[in-house]
MARTOR-666197 format. One record per residue: residue in three letters; x, y, z of N, C-alpha, C in turn. Coordinates in steps of 0.02 Angstrom, whole numbers, plus 32768, in hexadecimal, padded with zeros to 4 digits. Example, Ala and Ser with C-alpha at 12.3 -4.5 7.8 and 13.67 -1.06 7.14 Angstrom:
# residues 2
Ala82947EE4818682677F1F818682947F5B8186 Ser82827F90816282AC7FCB816582858002818A 
***
This chain:
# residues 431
Unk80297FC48000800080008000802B803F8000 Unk80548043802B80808085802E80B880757FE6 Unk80CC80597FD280F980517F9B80B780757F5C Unk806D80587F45804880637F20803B80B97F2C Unk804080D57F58803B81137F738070813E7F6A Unk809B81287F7780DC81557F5C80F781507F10 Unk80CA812D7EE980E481337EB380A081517EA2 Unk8055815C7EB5802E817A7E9E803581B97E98 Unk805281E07EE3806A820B7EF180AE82467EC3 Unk80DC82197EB4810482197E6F80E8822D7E2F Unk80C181F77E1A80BD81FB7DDC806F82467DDE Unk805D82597E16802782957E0E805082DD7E18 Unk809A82D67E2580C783107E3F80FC83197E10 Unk810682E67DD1812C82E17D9D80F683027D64 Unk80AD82E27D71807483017D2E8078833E7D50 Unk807C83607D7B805E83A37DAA809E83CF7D79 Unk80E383A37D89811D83E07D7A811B83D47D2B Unk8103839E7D07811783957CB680EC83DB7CA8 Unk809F83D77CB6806E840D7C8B809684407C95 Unk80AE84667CEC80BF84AC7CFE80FB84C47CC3 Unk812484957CDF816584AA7CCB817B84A47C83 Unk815884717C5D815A844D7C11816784897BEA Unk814984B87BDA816B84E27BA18198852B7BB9 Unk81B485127BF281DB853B7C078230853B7BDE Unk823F85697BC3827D85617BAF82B585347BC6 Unk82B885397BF982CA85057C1D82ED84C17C2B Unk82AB84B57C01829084617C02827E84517BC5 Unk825B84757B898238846C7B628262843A7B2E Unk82A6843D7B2A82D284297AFE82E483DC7B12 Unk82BA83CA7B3F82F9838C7B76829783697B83 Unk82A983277BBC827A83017BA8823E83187BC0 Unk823E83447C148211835C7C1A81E383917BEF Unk820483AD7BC681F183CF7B6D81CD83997B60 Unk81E083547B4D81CA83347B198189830D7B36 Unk818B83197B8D814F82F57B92810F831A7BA1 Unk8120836A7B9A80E483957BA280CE83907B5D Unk80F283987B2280C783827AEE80B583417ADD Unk80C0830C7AFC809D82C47AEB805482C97B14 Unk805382F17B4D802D82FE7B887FE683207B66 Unk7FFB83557B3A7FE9838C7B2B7FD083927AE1 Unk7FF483657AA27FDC835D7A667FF283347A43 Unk802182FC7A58800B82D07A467FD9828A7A42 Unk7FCE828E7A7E7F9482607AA27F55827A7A77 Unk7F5182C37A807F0082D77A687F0682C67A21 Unk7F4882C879F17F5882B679B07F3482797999 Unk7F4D824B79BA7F4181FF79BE7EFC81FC79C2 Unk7EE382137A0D7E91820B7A0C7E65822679FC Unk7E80825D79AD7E48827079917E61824C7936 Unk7E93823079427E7881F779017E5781B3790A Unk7E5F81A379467E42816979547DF0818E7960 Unk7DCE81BD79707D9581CC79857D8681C4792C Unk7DA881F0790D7D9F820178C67D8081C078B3 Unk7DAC816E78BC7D9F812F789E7D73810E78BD Unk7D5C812578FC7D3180F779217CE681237908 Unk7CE3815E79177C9D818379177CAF81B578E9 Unk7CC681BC78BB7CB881ED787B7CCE82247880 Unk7CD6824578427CF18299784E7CBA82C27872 Unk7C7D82B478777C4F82DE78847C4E82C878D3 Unk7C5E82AA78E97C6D829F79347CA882CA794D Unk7CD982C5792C7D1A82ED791F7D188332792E Unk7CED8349790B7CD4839978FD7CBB83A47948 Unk7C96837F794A7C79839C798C7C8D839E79C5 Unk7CC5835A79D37CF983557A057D22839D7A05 Unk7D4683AB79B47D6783E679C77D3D841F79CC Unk7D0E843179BB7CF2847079D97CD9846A7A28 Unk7CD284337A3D7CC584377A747D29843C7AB7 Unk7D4A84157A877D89843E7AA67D9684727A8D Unk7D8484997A6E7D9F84D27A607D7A85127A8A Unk7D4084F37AAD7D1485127ADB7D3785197B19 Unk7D4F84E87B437D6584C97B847DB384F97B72 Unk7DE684EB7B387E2485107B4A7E41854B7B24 Unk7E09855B7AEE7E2085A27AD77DED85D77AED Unk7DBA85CF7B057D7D85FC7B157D8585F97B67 Unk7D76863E7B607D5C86367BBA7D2B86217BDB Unk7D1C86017BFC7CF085CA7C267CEB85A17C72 Unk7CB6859F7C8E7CBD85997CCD7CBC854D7CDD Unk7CD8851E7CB07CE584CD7CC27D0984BF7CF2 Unk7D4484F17CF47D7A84E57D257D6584EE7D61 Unk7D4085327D5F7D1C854B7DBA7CDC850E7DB9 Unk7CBC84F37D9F7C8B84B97DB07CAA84817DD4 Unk7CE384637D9F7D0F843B7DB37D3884497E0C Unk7D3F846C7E167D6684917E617D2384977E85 Unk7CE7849C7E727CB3849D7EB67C8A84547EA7 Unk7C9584397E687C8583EC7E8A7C9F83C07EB7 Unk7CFA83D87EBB7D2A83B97EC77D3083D07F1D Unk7D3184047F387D1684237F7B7CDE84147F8F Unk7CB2842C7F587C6884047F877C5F83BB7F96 Unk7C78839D7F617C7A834F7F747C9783457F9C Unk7CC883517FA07CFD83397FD67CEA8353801C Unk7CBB838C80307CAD83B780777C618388807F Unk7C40836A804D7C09833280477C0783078063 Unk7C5682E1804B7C5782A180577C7382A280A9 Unk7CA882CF80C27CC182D180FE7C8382D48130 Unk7C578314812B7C2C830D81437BF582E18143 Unk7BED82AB810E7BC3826A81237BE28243813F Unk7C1E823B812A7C4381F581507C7281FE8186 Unk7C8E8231818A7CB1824981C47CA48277820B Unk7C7982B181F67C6D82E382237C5482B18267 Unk7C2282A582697C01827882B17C38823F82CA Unk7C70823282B67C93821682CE7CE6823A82E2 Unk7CDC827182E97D0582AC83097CF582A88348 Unk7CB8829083537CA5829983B37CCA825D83D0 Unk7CF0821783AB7D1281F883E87D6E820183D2 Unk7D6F824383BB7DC3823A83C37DC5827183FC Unk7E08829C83F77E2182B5842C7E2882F08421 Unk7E07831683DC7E08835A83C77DCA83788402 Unk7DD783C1840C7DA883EC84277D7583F7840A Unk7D578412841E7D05841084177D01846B83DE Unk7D31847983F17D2984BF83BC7D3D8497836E Unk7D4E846583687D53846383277CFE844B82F8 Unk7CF6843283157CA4841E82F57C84845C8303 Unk7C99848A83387C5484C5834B7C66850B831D Unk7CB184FE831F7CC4853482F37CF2853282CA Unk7D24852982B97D56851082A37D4E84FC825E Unk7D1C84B4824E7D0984AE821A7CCD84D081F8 Unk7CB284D082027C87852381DA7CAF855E81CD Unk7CDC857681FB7CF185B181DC7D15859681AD Unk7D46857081977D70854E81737D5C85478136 Unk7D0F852E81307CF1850E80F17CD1855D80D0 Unk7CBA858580F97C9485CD80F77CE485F680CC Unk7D0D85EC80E67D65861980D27D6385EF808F Unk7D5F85A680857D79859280447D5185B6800C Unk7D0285C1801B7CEC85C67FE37CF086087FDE Unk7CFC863380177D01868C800F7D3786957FD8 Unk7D5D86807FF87DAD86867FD77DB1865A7F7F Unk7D8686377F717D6786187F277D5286667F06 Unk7D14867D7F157CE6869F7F0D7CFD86DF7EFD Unk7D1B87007F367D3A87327F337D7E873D7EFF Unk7DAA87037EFE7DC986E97EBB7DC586F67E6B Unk7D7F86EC7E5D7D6186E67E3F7D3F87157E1F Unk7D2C87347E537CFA87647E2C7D1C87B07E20 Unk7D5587C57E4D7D82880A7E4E7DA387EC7DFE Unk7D9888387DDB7DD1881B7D9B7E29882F7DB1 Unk7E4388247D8B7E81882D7D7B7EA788757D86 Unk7E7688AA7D6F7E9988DE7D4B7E9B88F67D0C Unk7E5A89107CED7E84890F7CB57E9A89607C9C Unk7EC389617C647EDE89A87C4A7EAD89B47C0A Unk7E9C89F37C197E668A0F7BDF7E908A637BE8 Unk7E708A887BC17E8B8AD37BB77E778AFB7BFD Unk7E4E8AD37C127E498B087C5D7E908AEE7C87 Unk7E968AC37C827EEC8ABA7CC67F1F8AB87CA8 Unk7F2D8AB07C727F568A8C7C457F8A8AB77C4C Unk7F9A8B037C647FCD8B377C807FE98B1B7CAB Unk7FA68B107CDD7FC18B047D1A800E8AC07D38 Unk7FCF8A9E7CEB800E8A487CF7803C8A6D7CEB Unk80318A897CBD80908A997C9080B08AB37CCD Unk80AC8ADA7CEE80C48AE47D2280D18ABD7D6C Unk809E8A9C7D7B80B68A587DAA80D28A217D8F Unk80E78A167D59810889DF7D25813689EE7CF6 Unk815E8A1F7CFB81998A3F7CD381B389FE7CAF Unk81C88A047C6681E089E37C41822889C67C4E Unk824689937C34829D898A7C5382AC897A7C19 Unk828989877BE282B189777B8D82CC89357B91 Unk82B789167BBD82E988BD7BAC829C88867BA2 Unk827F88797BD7824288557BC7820D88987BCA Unk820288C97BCB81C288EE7BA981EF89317B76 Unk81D689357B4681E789787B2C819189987B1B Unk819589D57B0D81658A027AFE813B89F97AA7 Unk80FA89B37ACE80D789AA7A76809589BA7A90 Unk807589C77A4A803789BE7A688008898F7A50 Unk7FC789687A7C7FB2892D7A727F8489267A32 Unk7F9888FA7A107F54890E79C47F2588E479C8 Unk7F0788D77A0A7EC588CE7A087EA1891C7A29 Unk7EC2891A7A647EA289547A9B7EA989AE7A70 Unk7EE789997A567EF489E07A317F118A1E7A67 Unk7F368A087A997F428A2F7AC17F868A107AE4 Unk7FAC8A4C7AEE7FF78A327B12800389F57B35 Unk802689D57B418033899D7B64805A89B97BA1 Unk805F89C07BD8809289B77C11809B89827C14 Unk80E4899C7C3F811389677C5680DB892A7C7F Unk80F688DA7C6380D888A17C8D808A88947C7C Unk806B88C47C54802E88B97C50802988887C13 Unk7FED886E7BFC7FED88237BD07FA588377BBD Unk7FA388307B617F48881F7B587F4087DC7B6F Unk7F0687CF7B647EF787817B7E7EBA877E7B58 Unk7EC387507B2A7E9587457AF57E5187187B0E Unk7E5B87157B447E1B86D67B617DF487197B7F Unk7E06873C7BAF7DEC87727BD47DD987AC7BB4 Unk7E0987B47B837DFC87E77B327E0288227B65 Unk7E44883D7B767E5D88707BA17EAC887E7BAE Unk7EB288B87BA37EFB88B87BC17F0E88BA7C03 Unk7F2788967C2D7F3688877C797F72889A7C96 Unk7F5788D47CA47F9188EB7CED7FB688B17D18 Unk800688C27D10802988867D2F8003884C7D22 Unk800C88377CD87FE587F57CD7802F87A57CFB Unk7FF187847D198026874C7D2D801E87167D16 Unk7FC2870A7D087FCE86BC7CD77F7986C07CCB Unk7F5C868F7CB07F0F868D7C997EF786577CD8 Unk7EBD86507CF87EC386247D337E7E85FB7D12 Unk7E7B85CA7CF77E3685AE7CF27E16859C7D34 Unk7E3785857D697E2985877D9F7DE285BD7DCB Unk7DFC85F17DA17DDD862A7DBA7DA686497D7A Unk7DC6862E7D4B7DA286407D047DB286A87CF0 Unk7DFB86AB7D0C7DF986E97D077E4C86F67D01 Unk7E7687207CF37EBD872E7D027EBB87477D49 Unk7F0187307D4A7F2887387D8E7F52877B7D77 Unk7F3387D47D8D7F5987EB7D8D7F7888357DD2 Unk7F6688767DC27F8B889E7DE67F4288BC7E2F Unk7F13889B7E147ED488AB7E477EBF88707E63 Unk7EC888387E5C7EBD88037E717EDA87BC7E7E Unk7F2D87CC7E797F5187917E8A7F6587857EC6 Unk7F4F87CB7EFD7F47879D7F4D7F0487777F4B Unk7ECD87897F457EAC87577F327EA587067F23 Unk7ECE870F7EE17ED986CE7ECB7F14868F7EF0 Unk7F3D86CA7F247F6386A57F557F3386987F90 Unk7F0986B57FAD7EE286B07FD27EAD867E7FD9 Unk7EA486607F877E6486287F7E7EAF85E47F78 Unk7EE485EE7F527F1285C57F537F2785957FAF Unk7F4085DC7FC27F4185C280237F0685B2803C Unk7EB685C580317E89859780527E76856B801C Unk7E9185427FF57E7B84F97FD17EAA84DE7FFC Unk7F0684EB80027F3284B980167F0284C48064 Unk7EFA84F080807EF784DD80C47EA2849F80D7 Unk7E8C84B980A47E2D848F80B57E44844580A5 Unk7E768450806A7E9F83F5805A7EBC83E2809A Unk7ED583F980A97F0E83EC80F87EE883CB813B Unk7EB98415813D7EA383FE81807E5D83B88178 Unk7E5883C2814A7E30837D81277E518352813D Unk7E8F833A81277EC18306811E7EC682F3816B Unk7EC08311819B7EE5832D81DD7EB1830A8201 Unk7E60830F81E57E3C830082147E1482CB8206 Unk7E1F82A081C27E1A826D81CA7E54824581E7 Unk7E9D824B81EC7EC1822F81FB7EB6821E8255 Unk7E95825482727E7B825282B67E42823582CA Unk7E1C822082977DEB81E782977DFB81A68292 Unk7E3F81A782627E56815C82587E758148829A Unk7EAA816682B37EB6815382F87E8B814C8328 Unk7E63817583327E2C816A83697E0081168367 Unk7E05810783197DCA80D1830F7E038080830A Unk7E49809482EB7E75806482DA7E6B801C8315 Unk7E8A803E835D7E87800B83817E447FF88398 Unk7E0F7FFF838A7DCD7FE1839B7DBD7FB4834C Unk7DDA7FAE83217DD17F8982E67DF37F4D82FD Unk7DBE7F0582D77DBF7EBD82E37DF67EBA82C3 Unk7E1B7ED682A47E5F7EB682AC7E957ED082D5 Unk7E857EFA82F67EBB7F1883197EB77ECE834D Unk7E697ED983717E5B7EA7838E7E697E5C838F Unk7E6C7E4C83537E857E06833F7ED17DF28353 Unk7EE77E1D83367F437E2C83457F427E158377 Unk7F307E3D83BD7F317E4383EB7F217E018410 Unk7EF57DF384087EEA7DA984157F0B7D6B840C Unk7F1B7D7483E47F477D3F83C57FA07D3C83CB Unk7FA27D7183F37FE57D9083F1801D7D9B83B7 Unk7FFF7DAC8380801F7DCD8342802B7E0C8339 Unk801E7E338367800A7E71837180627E96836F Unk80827E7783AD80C37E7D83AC80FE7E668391 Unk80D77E41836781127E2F832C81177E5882FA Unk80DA7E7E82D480E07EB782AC81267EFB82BF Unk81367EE782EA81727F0482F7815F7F6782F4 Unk81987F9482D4818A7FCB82EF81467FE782B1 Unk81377FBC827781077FDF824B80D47FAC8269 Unk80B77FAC829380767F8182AD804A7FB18298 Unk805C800382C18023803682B18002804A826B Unk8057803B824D802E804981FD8019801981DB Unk80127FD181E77FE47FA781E07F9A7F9F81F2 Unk7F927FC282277F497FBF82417F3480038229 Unk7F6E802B82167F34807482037F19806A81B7 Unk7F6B803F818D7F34803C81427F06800F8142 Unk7EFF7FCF81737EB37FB281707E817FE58185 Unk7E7C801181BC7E4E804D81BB7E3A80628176 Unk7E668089815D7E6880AD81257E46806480F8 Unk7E53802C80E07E25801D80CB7DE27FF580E0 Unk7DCF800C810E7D987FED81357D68801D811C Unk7D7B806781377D67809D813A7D6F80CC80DC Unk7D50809D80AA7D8380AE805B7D6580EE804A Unk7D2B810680697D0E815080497D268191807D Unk7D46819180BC7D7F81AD80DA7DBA819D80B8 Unk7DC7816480B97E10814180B27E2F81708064 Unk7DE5816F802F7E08818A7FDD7E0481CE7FE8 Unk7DDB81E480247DC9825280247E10825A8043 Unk7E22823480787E68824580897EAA825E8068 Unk7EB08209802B7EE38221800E7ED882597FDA Unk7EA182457FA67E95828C7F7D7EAD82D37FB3 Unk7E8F82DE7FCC7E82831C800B7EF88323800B Unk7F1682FA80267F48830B80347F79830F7FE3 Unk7F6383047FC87F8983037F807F8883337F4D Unk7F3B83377F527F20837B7F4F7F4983BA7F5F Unk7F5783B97F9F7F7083E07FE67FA683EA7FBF Unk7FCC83C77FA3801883A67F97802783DD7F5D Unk7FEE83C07F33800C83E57EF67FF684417EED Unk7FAF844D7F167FB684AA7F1E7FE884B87F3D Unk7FF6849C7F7C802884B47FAA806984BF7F77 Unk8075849D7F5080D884927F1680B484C77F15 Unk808484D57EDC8066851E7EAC8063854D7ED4 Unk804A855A7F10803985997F42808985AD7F4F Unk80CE859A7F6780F885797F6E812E85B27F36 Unk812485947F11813B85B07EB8812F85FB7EB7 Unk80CB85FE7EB180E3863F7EA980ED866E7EE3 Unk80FB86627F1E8114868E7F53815986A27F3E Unk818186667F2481BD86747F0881C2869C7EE2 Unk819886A87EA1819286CA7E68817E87167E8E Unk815387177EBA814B87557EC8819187837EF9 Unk81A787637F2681D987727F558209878A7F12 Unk8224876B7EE38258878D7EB6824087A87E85 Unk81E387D47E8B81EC88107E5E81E187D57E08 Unk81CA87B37E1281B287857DCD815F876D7DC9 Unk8166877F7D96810B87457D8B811D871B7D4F Unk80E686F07D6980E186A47D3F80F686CB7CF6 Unk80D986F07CC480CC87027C91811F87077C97 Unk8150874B7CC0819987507CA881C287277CB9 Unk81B886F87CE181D786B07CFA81E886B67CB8 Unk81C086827C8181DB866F7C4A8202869C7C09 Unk820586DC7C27820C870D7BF4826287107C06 Unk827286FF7C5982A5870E7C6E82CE86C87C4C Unk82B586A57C6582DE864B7C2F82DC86617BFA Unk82C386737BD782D686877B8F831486B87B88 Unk831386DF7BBA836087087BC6838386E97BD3 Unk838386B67C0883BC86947C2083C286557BDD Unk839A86517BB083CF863F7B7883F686487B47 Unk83DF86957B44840586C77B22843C86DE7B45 Unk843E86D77B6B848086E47BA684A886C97B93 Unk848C86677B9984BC862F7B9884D3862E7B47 Unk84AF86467B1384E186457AE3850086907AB7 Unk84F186B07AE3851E86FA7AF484FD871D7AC7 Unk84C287217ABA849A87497A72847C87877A99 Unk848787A77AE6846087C77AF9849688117AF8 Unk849088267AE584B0887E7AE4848A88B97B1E Unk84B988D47B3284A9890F7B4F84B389497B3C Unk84A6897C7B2C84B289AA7AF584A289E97B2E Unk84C58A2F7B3A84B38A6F7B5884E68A817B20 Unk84A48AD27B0F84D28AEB7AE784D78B3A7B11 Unk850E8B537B15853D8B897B2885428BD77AFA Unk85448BF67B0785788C237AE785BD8C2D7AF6 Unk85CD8C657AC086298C647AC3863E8C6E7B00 Unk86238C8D7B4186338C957B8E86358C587BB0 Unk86178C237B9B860E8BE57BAD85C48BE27BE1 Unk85A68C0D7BCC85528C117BEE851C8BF77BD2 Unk85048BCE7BEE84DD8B927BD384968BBC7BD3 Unk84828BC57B9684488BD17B6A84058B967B72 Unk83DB8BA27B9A83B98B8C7B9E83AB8B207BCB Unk838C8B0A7BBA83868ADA7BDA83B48AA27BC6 Unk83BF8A5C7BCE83F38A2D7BA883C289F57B97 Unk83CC89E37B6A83A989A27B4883DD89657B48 Unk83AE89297B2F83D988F97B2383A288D77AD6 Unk83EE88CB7AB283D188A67A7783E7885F7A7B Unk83BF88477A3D83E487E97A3D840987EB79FA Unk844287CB79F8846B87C279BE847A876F79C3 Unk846A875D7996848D871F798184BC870A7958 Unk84DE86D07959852286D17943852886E07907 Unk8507871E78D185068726788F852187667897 Unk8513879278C7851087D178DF856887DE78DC Unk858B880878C385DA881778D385EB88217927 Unk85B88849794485D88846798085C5880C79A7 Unk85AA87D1798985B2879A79C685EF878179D5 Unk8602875C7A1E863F874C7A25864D871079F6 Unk862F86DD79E6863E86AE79AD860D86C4796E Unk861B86F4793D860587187921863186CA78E3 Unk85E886C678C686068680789485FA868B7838 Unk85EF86ED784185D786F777F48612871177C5 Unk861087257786865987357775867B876C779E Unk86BA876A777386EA879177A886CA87DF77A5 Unk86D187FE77CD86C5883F77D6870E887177C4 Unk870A88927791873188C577A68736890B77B8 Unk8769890477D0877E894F77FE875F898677EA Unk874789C277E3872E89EE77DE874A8A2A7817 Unk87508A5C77D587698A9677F187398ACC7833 Unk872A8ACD784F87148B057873870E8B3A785E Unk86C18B47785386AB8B91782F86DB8BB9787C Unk86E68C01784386FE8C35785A86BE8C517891 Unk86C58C6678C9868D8C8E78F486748CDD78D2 Unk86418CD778DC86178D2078E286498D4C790F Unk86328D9A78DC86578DD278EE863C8DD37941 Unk86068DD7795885D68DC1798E85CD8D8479BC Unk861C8D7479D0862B8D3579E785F48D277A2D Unk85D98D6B7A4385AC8D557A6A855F8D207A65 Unk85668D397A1885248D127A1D85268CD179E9 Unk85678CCA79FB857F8C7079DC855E8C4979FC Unk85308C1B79F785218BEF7A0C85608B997A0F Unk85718B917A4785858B427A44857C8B157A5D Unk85718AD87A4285508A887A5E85868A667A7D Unk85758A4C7AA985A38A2A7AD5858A89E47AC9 Unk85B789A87ACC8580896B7AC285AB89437B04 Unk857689167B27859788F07B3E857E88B07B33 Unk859D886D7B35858188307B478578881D7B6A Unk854088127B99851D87FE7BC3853587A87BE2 Unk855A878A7BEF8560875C7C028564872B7C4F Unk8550874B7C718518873E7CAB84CE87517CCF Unk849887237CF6846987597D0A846387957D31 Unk849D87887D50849187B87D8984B788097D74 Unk84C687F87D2584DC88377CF384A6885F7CFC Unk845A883F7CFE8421886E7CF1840888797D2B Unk83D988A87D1F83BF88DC7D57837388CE7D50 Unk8356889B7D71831288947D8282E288CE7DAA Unk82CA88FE7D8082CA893E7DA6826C894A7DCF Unk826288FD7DB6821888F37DD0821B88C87E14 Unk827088B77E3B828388817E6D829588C87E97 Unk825588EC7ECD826A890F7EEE828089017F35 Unk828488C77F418290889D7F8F825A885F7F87 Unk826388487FB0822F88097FCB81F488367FED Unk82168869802781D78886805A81A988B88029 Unk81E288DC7FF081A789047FC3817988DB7F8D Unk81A488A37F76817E887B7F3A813E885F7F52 Unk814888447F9B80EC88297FBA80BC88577FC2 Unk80EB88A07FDD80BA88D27FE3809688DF7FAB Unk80B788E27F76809688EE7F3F806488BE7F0F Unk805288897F2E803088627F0A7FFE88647F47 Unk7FFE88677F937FBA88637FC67FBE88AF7FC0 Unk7FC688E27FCC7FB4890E7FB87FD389537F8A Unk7FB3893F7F307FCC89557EFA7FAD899A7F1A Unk7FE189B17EEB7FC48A087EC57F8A8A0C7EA4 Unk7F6F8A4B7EBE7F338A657E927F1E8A637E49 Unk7F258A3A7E057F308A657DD27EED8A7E7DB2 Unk7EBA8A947DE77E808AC57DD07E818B047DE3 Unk7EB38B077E0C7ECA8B5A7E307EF08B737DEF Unk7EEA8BB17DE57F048BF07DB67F468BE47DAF Unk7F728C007D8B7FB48BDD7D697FBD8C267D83 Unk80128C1C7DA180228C607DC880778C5B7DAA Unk808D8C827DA480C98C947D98811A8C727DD9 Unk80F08C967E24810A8C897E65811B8C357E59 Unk80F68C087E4380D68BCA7E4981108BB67E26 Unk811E8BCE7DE4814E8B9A7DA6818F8BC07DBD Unk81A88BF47DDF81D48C007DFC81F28BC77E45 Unk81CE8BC77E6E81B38B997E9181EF8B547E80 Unk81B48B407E3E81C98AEC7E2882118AEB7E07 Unk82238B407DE482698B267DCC82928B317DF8 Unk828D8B477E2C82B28B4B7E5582AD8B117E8C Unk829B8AE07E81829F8A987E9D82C68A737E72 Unk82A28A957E3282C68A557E03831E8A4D7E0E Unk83318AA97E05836E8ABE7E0A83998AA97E50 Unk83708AA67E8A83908A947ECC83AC8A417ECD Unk83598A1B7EA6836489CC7EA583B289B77E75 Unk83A689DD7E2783E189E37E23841F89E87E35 Unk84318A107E49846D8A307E75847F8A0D7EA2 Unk843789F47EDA845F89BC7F03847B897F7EF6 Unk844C895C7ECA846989157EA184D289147E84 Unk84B589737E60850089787E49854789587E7E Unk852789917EB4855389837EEE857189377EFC Unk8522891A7EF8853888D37F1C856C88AA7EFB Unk855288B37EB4859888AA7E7E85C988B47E93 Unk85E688EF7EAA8619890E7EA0865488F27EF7 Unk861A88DB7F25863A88D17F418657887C7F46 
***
C-alpha cells in the first residue's frame, strides 16, 4: 500500500511539474519539453484520428468545437469543476466523518466553530477570487500605468496593443480570452475564469492558501478519526488476541491504520485526494511567493529564460549611447545579435573589414556615441521591477491606485526608485 502511494504520489507531482514547467525555455528542448507535448498534442493527435475512424468526421467536428470551447474561449468549466470538487469532498466528510469527531480527542470548538468558519473562508476566498477582475488598462488609466510601470527596454519596450489601440505599459499583457489589456498581467487562471493581474493577485493568493489549507486540515481530521477508531477495529483486536500484535514489530501502527483506511474506503479515498491535492497547490502557492518576493510574474518568469539563453549564447547586447563628454543621453537598451551580427563574440559571417572612422562634427558636442557591451552574465542586468522582497509583497497585497489622476510628483517618485534600486545593485557588484 505505501509503495502503491508513493509512486501515485510521483507520478501526480512529475504530471503537476511536466504541464507547469513544459514549455519553459528551460526544459522545452530536453525530455521534460518532449513530454509536455506528447501530454499536450500528441495524445489529442492520435485520439482524434482514431475518433475520426471509429465515429466519422462529423463526430470529429463536433469534438473539436466543443474543445475549442473548454480551451480557447472563456468559460466557467474550470470554476464548476473546483466547486464540485470542494463541495463533494465538504459532502462526503460531512456524511461520513463529521459525527464521528465526537469520539477522538479534538476540542469541541472544532465542530462548533472551527469547521464552518473554514468551509464559509474557502468559498469567500473562491468567490471573491473570482469575481474582482484583474485590472484592466483603457485610456482612462493608461497614464497612470505608464507611470507605476516604467519601461526597462529589455523585456518591455514602448508598443502599442493592436487590438485595444492604446499604449502598452511596462508588464501589462492583452489576453485574448478576457479580450483586455491587463495591468501587471501574471497568467490567465481558468481556475478563476479570469487573469491573474495588478487588482487582484492577492486575491488569487488568498483563494490559493485557503484550498491548500481546507485540503490540509481535511487530511488532519480524518487522520484523527482513523486513530481514534484504529484500535477498536476487529483486527486490531484479533492481533491482540492471538498475540501477533507484537510481532508486527515497530510498523504494527501502520498496519492497523491502512486496514482503517480501508475499512473506512469513502474517508480512507477523501483523505488521500484531500492531502495530494494539498500537495500539489501548496508546490504552486509556494512558486509563486517566490516569483513575487524577486519582483517577477509568471508571464516574465519565462520572458527572463529566454534572456538567460541569450546570455548563454552571448547574443544579448547592451548598448548606452553618450555624447563626446562621455554623458549618457538618455536611457540604455539591450539588443539580440546572433552569430551573423559582426559584433558577436563568435561572429561566424564573412570577414569584416576595417573601416575608417568618419571625421567628427564641427559640433563635437552633439556627437552622439554607442557604447556596446556583451552581456555575459545575469546579474549584468538590472531587474528594475525587483524592489526588495518587503516592497515586492507590498505591492501585490496592497497595489497602487491606477484610477487616481496621473501626477508628475508620482513618475518622479518611481524614477527615482528605479535609479536608487539601480545604484544599489551596482554597489553590490562592485563590492
Amino acid at each position: 500500500m505505501l509503495t502503491v502511494l508513493a509512486i501515485y504520489i510521483s507520478f501526480i507531482l512529475l504530471l503537476v511539474f511536466v504541464l507547469l514547467f513544459g514549455p519553459s525555455p528551460r526544459f522545452r528542448n530536453g525530455i521534460i519539453g518532449k513530454l509536455h507535448e506528447f501530454i499536450t498534442e500528441t495524445i489529442w493527435t492520435y485520439l482524434g484520428r482514431a475518433m475520426t475512424k471509429v465515429l466519422g468526421e462529423g463526430s470529429l467536428t463536433k469534438f473539436a468545437g466543443c474543445w475549442s470551447y473548454l480551451s480557447e474561449q472563456r468559460n466557467p468549466s474550470l470554476q464548476l469543476l473546483y466547486m464540485f470538487f470542494i463541495t463533494g469532498s465538504i459532502g462526503t466528510f460531512m456524511a461520513c466523518g463529521y459525527d464521528l469527531l465526537d469520539a477522538t480527542d479534538l476540542a469541541l470548538i472544532h465542530k462548533q466553530f472551527v469547521i464552518p468558519v473554514m468551509i464559509a473562508f474557502t468559498y469567500a476566498c473562491f468567490f471573491i477570487a473570482s469575481s474582482i477582475g484583474p485590472g484592466e488598462i483603457s485610456s482612462r488609466n493608461v497614464r497612470r500605468a505608464l507611470e507605476v510601470y516604467p519601461y526597462d527596454h529589455l523585456l518591455f519596450d514602448p508598443k502599442t496593443c493592436g487590438t485595444c489601440k492604446i499604449q502598452k505599459p511596462a508588464r501589462s499583457k492583452h489576453c485574448s480570452l478576457c479580450n483586455m489589456c491587463v495591468a501587471r498581467s501574471d497568467h490567465h487562471c481558468g481556475w478563476i475564469n479570469q487573469c491573474v493581474g495588478h487588482n487582484n493577485h492577492r486575491y488569487f493568493m488568498l483563494f490559493l492558501y485557503s484550498a491548500v489549507q481546507v485540503c490540509w486540515y481535511g487530511t488532519f481530521l480524518i487522520y484523527k478519526i482513523f486513530v481514534s477508531r484504529m484500535y477498536d477495529s476487529p483486527m486490531f483486536k484479533f492481533l491482540k488476541h492471538t498475540g501477533r500484535w507484537d510481532q508486527l514489530g515497530f510498523l504494527k501502527d501502520y498496519h492497523i491504520f491502512i486496514y482503517q483506511m480501508q475499512t473506512d474506503k469513502s474517508l480512507g479515498a477523501l483523505g488521500v485526494f484531500a492531502s495530494l491535492a494539498g500537495l500539489v497547490i501548496f508546490i504552486f502557492l509556494i512558486y509563486n511567493i517566490y516569483l513575487i518576493a524577486t519582483g517577477v510574474t509568471t508571464n516574465e518568469s519565462f520572458k527572463w529564460e529566454d534572456i538567460g539563453e541569450m546570455i548563454y549564447r552571448k547574443e544579448l547586447v547592451e548598448v548606452i549611447e553618450t555624447d563626446a563628454a562621455g554623458t549618457q543621453i538618455g536611457a540604455k537598451r539591450y539588443e539580440q545579435r546572433d552569430r551573423r551580427h559582426p559584433s558577436h563574440p563568435r561572429y561566424v559571417g564573412p570577414p569584416v573589414l576595417p573601416q575608417e572612422s568618419p571625421k567628427p562634427a564641427q559640433s563635437s558636442s552633439r556627437e552622439v556615441i554607442e557604447i556596446e557591451k556583451v552581456i555575459s552574465k545575469m546579474r549584468e542586468i538590472d531587474n528594475i521591477y525587483d524592489q526588495g522582497m518587503v516592497a515586492n509583497l507590498k505591492s501585490i497585497f496592497w497595489p497602487p491606485n491606477l484610477d487616481q489622476p496621473s501626477s508628475l510628483p508620482i513618475k518622479a517618485k518611481i524614477t527615482r526608485a528605479a535609479n536608487s534600486h539601480s545604484s544599489s545593485k551596482n554597489h553590490r557588484k562592485n563590492k
